[in-house]
Backbone bond lengths (Angstrom), bond angles and torsions (degrees), N, CA, C in turn:
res aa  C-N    CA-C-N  psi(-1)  N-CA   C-N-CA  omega(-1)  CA-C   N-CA-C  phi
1 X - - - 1.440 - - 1.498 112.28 -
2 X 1.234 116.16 136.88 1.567 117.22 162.12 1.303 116.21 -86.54
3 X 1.280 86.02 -163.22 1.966 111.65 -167.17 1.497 104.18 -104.77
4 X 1.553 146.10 123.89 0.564 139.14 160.35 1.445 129.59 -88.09
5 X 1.706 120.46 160.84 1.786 95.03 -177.90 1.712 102.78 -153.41
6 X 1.242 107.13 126.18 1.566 104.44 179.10 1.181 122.68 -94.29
7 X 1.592 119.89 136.41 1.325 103.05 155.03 1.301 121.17 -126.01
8 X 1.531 112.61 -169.88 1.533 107.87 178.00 1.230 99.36 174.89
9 X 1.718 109.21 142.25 1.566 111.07 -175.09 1.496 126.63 -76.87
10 X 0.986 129.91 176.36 1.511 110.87 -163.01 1.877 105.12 -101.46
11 X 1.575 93.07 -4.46 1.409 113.20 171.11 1.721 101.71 -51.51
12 X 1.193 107.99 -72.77 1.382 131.56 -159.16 1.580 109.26 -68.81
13 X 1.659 113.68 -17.77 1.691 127.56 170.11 1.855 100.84 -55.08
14 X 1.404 82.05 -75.49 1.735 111.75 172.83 1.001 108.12 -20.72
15 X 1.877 126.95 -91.28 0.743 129.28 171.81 2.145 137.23 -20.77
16 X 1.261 92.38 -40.82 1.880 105.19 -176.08 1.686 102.98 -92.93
17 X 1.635 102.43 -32.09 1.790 92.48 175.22 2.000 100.61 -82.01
18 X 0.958 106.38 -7.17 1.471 89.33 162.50 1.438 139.02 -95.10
19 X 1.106 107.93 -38.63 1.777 134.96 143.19 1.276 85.92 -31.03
20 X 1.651 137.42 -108.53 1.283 122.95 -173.87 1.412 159.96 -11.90
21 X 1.540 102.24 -49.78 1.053 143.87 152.42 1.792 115.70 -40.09
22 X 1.237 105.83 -63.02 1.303 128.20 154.86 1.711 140.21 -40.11
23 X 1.280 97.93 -62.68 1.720 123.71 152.45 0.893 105.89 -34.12
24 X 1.679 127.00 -76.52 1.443 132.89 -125.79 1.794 100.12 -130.98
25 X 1.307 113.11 10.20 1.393 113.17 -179.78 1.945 122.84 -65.01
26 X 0.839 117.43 15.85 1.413 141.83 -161.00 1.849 102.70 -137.90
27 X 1.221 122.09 -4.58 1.711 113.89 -164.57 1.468 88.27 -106.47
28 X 1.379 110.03 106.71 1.590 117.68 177.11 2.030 100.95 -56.56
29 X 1.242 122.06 -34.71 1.460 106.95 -164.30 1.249 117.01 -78.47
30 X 1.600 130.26 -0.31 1.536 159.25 -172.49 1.560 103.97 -102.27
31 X 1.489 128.97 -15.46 1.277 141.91 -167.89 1.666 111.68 -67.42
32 X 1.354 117.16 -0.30 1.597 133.31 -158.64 1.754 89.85 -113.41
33 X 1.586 97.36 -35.83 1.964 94.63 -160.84 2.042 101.08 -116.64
34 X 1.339 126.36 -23.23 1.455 133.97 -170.25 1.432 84.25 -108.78
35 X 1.586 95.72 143.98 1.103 116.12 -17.81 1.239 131.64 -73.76
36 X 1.228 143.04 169.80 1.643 138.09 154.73 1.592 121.26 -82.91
37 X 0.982 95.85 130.31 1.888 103.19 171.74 1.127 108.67 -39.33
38 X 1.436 165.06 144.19 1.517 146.35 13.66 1.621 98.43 89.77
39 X 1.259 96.86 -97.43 1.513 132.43 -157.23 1.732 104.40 -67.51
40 X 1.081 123.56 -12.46 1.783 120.80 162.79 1.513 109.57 -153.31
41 X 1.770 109.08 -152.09 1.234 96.83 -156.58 1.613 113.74 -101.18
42 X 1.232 112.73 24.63 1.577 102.85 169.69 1.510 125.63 -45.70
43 X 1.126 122.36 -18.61 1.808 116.52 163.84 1.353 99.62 -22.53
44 X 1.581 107.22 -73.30 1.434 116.84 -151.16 1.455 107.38 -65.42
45 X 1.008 123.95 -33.24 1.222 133.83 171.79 1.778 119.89 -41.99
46 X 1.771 103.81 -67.33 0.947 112.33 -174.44 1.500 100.51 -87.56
47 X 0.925 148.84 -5.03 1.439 160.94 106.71 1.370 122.80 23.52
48 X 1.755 104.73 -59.27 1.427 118.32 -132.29 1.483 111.14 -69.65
49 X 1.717 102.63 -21.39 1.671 81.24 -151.35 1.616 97.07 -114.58
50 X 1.560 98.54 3.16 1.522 107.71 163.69 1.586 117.00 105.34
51 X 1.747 104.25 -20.01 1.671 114.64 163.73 1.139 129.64 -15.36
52 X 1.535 93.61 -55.53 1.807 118.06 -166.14 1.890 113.81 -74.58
53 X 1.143 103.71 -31.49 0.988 115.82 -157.32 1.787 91.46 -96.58
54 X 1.718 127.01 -33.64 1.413 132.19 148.99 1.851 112.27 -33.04
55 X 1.218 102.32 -53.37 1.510 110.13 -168.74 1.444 95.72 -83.82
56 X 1.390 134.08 -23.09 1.212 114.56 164.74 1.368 135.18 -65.54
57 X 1.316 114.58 -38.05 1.632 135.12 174.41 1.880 105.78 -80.18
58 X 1.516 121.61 -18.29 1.237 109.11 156.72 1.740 121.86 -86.44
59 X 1.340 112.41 -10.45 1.629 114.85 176.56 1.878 96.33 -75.87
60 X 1.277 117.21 -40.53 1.921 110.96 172.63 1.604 114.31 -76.63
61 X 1.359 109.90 -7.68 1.146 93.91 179.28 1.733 115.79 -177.76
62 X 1.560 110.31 75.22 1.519 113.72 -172.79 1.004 135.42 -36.37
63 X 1.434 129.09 13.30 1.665 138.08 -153.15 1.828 101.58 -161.80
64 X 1.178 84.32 21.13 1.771 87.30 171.01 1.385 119.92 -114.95
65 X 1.445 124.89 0.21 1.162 139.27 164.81 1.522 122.44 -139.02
66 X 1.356 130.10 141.59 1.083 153.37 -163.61 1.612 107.10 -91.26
67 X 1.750 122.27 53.19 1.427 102.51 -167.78 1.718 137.87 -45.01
68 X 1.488 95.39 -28.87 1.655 113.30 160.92 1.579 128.30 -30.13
69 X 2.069 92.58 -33.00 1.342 93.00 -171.25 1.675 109.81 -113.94
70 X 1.085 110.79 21.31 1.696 124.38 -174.97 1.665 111.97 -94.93
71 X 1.234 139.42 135.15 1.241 140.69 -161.35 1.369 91.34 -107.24
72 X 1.489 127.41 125.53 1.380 123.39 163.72 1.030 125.52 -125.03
73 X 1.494 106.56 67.83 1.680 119.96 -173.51 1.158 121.00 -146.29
């Protein structure tokens, strides 16, 4: 196996933690992690455990996840 390695500009960080930011600025249970910085790498941060990105795919579409069945701890 190798090593894998990502990159990505900090343009394109910016850009999606603001989009986000945006989306979901109104979701009281995101109020611990939104907004996210812009300017470094908190994406990944607030990112990590996949919450954010839950509340993202329920802001396009309220009936695409089962919140009942999501662990938020």
């Amino acid at each position: 196996g190798g090593t894998s390695q990502s990159t990505y500009l900090l343009e394109e960080v910016s850009a999606i933690a603001r989009k986000i930011n945006h989306a979901l600025k109104d979701e009281a249970a995101l109020s611990d992690r939104l907004p996210i910085d812009p300017l470094n790498d908190d994406l990944f941060n607030a990112c990590s455990d996949g919450l954010v990105l839950i509340y993202l795919l329920i802001s396009i579409d309220p009936k695409l996840i089962d919140m009942k069945q999501v662990h938020h701890g």
